[in-house]
MIPARO-602371 format. One record per residue (C-alpha): x, y, z; residue in one letter. Coordinates in steps of 0.5 Angstrom, whole numbers, plus 2048, in hexadecimal, padded with zeros to 3 digits. Example, Ala and Ser with C-alpha at 12.3 -4.5 7.8 and 13.67 -1.06 7.14 Angstrom:
! MIPARO-602371
<site u="819" v="7F7" w="810" resn="A"/>
<site u="81B" v="7FE" w="80E" resn="S"/>
This chain:
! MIPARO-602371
<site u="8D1" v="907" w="919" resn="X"/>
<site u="8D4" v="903" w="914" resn="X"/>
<site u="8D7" v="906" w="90E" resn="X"/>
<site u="8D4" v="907" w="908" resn="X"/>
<site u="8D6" v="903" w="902" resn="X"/>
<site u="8DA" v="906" w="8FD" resn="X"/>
<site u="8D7" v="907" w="8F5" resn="X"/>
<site u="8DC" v="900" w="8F3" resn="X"/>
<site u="8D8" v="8FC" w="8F9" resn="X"/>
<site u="8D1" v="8FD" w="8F9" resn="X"/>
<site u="8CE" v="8F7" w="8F5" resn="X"/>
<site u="8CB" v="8F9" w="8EF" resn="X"/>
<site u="8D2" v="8FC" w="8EC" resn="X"/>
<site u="8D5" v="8F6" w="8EF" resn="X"/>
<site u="8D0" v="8F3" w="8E9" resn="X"/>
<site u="8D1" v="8F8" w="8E5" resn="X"/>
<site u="8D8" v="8F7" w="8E5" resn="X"/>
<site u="8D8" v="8EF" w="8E4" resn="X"/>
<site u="8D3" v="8F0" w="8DF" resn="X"/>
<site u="8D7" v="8F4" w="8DB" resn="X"/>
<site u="8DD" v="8F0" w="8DC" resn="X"/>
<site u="8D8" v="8EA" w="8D9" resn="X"/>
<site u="8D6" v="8ED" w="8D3" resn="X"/>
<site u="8DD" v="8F0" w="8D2" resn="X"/>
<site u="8E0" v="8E9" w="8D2" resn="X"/>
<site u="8DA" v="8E6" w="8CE" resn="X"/>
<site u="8DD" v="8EB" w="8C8" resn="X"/>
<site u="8E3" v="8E9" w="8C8" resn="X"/>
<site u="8E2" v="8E2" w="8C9" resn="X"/>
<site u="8DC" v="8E1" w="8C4" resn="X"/>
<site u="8E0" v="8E7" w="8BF" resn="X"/>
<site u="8E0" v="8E3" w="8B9" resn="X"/>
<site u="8DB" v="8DD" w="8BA" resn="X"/>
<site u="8D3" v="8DB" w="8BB" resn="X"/>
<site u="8D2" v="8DD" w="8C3" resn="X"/>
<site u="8D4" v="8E4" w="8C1" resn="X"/>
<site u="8CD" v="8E3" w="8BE" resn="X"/>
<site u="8CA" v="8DF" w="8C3" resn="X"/>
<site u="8CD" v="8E2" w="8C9" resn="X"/>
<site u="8CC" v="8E9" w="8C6" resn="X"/>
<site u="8C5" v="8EA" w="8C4" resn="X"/>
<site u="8C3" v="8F1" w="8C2" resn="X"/>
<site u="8C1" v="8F6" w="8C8" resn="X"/>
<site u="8C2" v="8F1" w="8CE" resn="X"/>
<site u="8C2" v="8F5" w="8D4" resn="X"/>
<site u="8C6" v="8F5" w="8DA" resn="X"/>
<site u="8C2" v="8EF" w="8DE" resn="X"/>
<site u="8C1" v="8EC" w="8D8" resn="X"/>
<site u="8C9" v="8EC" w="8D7" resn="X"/>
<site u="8CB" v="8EA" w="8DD" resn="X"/>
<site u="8C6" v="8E3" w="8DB" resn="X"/>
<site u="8CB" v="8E1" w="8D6" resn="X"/>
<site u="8D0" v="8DF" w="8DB" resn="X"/>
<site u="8CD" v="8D8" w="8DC" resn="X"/>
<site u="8CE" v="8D7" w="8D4" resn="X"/>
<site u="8D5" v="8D5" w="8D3" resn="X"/>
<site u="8D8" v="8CF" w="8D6" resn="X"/>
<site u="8DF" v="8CE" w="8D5" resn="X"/>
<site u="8E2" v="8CE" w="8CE" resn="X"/>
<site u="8E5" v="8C8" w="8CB" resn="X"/>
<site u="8EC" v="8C6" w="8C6" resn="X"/>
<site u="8EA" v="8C1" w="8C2" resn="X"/>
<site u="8F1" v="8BE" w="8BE" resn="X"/>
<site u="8F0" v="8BD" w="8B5" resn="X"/>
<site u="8ED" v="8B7" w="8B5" resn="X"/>
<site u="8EA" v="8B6" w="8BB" resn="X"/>
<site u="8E3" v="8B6" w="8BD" resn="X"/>
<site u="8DF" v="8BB" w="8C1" resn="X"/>
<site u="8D9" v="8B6" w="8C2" resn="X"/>
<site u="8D7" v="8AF" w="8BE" resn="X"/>
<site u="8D1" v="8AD" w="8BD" resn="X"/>
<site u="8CD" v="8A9" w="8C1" resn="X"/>
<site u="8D0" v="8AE" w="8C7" resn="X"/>
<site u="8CB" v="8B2" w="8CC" resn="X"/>
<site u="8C9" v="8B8" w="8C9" resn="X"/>
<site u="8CB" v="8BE" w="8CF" resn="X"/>
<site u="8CE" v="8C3" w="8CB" resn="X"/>
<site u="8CE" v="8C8" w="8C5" resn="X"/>
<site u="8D5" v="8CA" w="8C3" resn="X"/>
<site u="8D7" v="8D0" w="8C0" resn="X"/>
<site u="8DE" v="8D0" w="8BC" resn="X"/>
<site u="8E2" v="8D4" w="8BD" resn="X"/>
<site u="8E8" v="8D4" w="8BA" resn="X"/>
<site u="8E9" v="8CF" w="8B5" resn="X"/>
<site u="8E4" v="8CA" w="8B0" resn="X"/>
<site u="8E0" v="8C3" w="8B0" resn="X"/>
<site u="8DD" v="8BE" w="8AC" resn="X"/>
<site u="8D6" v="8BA" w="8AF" resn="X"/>
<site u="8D6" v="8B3" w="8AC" resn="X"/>
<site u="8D1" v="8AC" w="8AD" resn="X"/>
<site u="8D5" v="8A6" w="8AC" resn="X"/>
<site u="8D0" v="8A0" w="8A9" resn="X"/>
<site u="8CF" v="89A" w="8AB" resn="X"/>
<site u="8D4" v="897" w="8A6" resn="X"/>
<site u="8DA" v="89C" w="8A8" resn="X"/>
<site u="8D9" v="8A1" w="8A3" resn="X"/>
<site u="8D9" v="8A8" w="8A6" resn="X"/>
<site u="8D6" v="8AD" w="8A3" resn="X"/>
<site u="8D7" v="8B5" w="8A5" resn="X"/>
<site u="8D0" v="8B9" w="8A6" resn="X"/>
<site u="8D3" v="8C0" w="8A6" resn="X"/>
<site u="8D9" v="8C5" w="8A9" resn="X"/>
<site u="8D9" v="8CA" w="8AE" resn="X"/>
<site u="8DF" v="8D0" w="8AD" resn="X"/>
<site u="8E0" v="8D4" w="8B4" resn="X"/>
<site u="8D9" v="8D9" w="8B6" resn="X"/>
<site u="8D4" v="8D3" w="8B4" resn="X"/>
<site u="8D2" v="8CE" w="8B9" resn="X"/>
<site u="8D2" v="8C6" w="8BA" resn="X"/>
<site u="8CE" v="8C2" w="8BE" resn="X"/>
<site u="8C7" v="8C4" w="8BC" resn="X"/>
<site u="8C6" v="8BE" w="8B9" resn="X"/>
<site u="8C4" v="8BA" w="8C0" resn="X"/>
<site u="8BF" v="8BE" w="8C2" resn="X"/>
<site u="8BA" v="8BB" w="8C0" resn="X"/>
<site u="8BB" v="8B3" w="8C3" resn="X"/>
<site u="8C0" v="8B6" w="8C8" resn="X"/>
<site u="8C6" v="8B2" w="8C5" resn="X"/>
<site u="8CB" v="8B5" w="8BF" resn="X"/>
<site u="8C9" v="8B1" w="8B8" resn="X"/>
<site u="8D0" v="8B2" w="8B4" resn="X"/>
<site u="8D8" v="8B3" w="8B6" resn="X"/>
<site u="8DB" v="8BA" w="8B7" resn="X"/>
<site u="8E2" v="8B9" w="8B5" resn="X"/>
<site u="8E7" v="8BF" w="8B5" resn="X"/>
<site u="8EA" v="8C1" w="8AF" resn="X"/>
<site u="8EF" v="8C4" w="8B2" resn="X"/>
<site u="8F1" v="8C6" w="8B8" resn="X"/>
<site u="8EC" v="8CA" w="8BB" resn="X"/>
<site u="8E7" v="8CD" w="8C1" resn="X"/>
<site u="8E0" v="8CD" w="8C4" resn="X"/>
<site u="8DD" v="8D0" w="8C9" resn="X"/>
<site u="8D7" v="8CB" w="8CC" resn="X"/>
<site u="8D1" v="8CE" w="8CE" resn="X"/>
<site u="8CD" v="8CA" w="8D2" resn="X"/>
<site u="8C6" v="8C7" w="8CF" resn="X"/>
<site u="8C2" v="8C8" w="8D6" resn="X"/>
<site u="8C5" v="8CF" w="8D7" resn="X"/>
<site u="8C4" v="8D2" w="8D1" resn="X"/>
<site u="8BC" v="8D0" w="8D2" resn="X"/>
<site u="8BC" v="8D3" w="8D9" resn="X"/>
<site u="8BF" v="8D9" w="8D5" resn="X"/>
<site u="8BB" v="8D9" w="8CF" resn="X"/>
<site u="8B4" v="8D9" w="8D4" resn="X"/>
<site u="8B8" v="8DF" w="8D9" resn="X"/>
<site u="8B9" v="8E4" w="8D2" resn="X"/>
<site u="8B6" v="8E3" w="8CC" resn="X"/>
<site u="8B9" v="8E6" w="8C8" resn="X"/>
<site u="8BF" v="8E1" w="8C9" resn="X"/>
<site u="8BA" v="8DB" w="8C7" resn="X"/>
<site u="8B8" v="8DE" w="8C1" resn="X"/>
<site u="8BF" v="8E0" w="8BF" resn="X"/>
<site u="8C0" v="8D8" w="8C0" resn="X"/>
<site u="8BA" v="8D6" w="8BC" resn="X"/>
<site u="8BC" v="8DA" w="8B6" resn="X"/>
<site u="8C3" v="8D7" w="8B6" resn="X"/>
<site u="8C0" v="8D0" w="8B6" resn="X"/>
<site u="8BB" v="8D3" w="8B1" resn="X"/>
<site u="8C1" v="8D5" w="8AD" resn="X"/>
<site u="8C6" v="8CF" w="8AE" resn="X"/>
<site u="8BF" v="8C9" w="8AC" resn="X"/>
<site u="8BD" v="8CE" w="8A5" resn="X"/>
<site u="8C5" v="8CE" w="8A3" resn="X"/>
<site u="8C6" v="8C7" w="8A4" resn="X"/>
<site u="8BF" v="8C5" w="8A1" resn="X"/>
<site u="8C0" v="8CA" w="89B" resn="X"/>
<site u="8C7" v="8C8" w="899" resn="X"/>
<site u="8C4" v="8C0" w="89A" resn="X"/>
<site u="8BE" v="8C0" w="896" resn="X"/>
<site u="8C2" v="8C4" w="890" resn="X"/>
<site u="8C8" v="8BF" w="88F" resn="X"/>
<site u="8C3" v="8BA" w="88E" resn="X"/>
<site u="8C2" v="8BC" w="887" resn="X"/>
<site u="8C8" v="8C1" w="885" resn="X"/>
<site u="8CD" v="8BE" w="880" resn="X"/>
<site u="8D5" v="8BD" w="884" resn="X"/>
<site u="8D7" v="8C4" w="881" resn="X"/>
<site u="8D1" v="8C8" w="884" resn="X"/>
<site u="8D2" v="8C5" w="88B" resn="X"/>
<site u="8D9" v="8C7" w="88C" resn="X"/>
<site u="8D6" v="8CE" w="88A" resn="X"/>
<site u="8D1" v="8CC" w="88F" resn="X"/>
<site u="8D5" v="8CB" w="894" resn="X"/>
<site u="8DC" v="8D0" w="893" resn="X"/>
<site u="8D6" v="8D5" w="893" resn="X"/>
<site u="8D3" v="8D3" w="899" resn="X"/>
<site u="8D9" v="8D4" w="89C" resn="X"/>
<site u="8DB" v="8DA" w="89A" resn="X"/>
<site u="8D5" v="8DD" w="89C" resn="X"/>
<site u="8D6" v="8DA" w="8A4" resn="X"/>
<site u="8DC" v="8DD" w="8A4" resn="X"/>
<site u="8DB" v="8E4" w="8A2" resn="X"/>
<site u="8D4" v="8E4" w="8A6" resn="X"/>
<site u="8DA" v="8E2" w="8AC" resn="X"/>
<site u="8DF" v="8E8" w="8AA" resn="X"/>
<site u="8E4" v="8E3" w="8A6" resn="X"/>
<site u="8E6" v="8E4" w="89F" resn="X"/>
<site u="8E0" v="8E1" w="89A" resn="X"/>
<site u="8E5" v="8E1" w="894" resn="X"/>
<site u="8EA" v="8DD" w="897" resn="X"/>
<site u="8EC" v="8D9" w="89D" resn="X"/>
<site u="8EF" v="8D1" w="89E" resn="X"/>
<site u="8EA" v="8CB" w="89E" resn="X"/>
<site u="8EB" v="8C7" w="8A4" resn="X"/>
<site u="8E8" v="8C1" w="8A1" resn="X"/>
<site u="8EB" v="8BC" w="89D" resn="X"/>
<site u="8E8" v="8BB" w="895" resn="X"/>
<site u="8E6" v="8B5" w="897" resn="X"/>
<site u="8E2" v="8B8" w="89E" resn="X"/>
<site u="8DF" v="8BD" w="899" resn="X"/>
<site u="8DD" v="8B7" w="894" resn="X"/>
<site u="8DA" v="8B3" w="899" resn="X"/>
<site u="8D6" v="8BA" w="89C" resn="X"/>
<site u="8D4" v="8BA" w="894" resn="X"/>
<site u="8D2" v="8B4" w="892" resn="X"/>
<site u="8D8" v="8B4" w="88D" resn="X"/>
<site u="8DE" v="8AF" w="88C" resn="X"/>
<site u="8E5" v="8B2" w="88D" resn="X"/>
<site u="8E7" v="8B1" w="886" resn="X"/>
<site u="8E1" v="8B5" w="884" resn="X"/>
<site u="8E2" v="8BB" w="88A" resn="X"/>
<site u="8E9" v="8BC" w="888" resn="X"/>
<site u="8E6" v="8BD" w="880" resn="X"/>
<site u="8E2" v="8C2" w="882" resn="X"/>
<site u="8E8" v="8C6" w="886" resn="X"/>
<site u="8EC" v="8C5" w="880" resn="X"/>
<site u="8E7" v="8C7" w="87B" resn="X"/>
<site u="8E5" v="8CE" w="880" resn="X"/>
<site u="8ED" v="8CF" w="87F" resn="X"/>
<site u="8EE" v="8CF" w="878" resn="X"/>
<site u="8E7" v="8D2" w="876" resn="X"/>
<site u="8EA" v="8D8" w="87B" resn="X"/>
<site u="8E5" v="8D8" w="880" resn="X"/>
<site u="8EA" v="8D6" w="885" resn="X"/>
<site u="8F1" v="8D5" w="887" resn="X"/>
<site u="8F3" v="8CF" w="88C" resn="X"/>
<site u="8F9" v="8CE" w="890" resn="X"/>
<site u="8F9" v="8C8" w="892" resn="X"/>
<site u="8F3" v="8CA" w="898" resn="X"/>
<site u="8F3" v="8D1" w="897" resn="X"/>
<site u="8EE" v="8D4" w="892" resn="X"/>
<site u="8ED" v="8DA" w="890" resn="X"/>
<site u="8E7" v="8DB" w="88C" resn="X"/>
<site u="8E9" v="8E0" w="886" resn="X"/>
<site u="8E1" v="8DF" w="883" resn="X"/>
<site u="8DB" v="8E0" w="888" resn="X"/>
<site u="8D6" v="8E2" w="883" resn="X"/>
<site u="8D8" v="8DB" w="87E" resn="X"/>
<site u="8D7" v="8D7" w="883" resn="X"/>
<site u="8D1" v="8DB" w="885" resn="X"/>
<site u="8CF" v="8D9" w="87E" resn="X"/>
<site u="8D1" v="8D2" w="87E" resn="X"/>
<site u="8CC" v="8D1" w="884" resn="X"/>
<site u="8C6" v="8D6" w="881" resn="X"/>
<site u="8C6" v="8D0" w="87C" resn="X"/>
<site u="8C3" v="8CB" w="880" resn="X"/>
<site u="8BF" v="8CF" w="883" resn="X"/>
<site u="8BB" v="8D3" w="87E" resn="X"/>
């Protein structure tokens, strides 16, 4: 007569055993980014844990300056940033780029393939930064095996298509002073939303990247900065910045929209 498996043997504490290990990996890999949020619903249970080792790939270190994907490439994959910032441009047939966004750590890229199954824009490090890659097809095969993972995943994409539109429709019309409120707002309510400092924090992007996201020359993006500065909303240090007047920029921007 065989002997019987002990506790640490039988299969389903073996599971359990490797479901914790996954979950417990998958926090702190994800502590300060958007697969927290995507690998993380509410409420999963075990089985359902165990799911999400088919998501994460592989993570990826992309060089300041270097592309994580072009446009034109096949669309394969969404990367969530993990450490580190990115600018999405197009570049025009006549060369002229034009930057359509940025991308801090705890948000994702990639998304804009979606729909013709190949990236319409560059991605290009900021700085140094890291992604983890997750697979298009696994994430699907996932989503349709837990729910609430897929819904998850529709709110994030919701939340990414209403930001970008919302920030674009509004710099059409707003004067250079009320779009650089626009824009320090915005991303000092990203930042807080992520668990950074929302009052103060270093700009990644060049003057000249925020002016081509904004519509704006770099004489008229450098005005405005030093006119915040000396009106006391904020203070600049070459790239860091620290808002000392939340509420007077939030004027500057309720202006345009009432």
């Amino acid at each position: 007569m065989s002997k019987p498996a002990s506790l640490d043997e039988r299969p389903e504490f073996a599971r359990a055993r490797q479901t914790q290990m996954t979950l417990s990996d998958l926090k702190v890999a994800c502590a300060n980014c958007n697969l927290r949020e995507i690998c993380l619903p509410a409420g999963l249970n075990p089985a359902e844990l165990a799911q999400l080792d088919k998501l994460v790939n592989t993570r990826k270190k992309i060089k300041r300056g270097d592309a994580l994907y072009r446009s034109g490439e096949p669309f394969d994959a969404i990367y969530a940033v993990k450490v580190g910032s990115f600018k999405s441009r197009v570049t025009y047939e006549d060369g002229r780029d034009q930057v359509t966004g940025f991308s801090m750590a705890g948000e994702i890229l990639g998304m804009d393939g979606i729909g013709q199954e190949k990236h319409n824009c560059d991605a290009i490090a900021l700085e140094d930064s890291e992604v983890c890659c997750i697979p298009y097809t696994r994430l699907e095969e996932c989503s349709r095996e837990v729910a609430a993972l897929g819904r998850h995943f529709h709110k994030v994409m919701s939340r990414e298509i209403v930001r970008e539109s919302g920030v674009m429709m509004l710099l059409g019309v707003m004067r250079a002073e009320e779009r650089l409120a626009a824009f320090l707002l915005n991303l000092s309510q990203r930042l807080a939303a992520r668990g950074f400092s929302p009052l103060e924090f270093h700009l990644r992007p060049t003057r000249e990247e925020i002016g081509s996201y904004l519509g704006m020359k770099l004489e008229t993006v450098s005005r405005a900065f030093s006119k915040f500065a000396a009106d006391g909303l904020i203070a600049v240090d070459q790239k860091h910045i620290r808002i000392l007047d939340v509420n007077a920029l939030r004027d500057i921007y309720a202006h345009h929209v009432h």
